[in-house]
C-alpha positions in Angstrom: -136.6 -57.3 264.7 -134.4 -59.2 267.3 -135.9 -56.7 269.8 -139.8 -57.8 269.2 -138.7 -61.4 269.1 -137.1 -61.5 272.1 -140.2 -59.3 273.7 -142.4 -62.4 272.2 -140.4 -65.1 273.4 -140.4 -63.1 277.4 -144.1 -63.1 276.8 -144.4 -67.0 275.9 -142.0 -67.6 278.6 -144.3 -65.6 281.4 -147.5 -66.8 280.2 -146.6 -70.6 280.4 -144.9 -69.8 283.8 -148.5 -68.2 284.8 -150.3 -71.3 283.8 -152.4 -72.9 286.2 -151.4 -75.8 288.6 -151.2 -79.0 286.3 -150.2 -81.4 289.0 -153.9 -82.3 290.4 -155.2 -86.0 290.0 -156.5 -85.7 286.8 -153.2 -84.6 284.8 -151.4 -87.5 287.0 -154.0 -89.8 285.5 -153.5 -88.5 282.2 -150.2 -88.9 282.4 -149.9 -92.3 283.6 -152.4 -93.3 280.9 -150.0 -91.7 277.8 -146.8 -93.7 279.7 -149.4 -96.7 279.1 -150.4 -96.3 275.6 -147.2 -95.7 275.0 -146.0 -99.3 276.3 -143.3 -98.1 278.1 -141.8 -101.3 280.1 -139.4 -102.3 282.5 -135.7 -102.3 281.2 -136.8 -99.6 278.1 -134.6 -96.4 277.4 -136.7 -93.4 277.5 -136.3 -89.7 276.1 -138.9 -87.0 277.3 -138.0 -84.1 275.1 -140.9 -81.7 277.0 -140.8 -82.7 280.7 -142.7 -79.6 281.6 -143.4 -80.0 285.2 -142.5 -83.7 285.0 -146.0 -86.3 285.7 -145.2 -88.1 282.3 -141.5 -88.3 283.6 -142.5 -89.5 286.5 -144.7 -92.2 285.4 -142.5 -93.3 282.5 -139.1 -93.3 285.0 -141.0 -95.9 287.3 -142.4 -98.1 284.2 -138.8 -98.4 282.9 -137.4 -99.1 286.5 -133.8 -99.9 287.5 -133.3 -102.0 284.8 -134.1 -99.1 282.5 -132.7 -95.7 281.7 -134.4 -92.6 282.0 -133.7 -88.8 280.7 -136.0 -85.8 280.8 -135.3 -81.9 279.5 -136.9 -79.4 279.0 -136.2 -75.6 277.4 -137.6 -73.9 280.5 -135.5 -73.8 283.8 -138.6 -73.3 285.6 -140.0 -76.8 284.5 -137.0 -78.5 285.1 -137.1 -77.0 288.6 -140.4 -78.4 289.4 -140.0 -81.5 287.9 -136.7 -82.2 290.1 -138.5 -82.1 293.0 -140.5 -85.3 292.7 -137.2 -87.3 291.9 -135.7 -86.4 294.3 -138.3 -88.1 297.1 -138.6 -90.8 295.7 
């Protein structure tokens, strides 16, 4: 049994790594609309449990500023990877 659950877990983990490109205008709208309705402010602590490839992060970790605090993680080194990126130009 551990042997077909690990087989199904490699095949979750290459199909959302297959996915296609999320980071076009409309997800970064999207995204930027859920950090809204979510009333994320200046000077609030936030915790993104999913980061995935990060546009909510991103959005939410300039709503809550300096004055605010900021963590993102995700399961998949892969996401985390991509999502770094952006950070670290801005």
């Amino acid at each position: 049994m551990t042997d077909s659950l690990s087989a199904e877990k490699q095949q979750i983990l290459n199909d959302f790594n297959n996915r296609p490109d999320y980071e076009n205008e409309f997800h970064k709208q999207a995204a930027t609309r859920l950090v809204e309705l979510a009333k994320v402010r200046s000077g609030k602590l936030v915790l993104d449990s999913a980061t995935g490839t990060g546009l909510a992060a991103i959005a939410a970790a300039e709503a809550v500023g300096s004055a605010g605090s900021f963590l993102g993680t995700h399961i998949l080194h892969h996401s985390q990877e991509r999502a770094r990126c952006p950070f670290h130009k801005k």
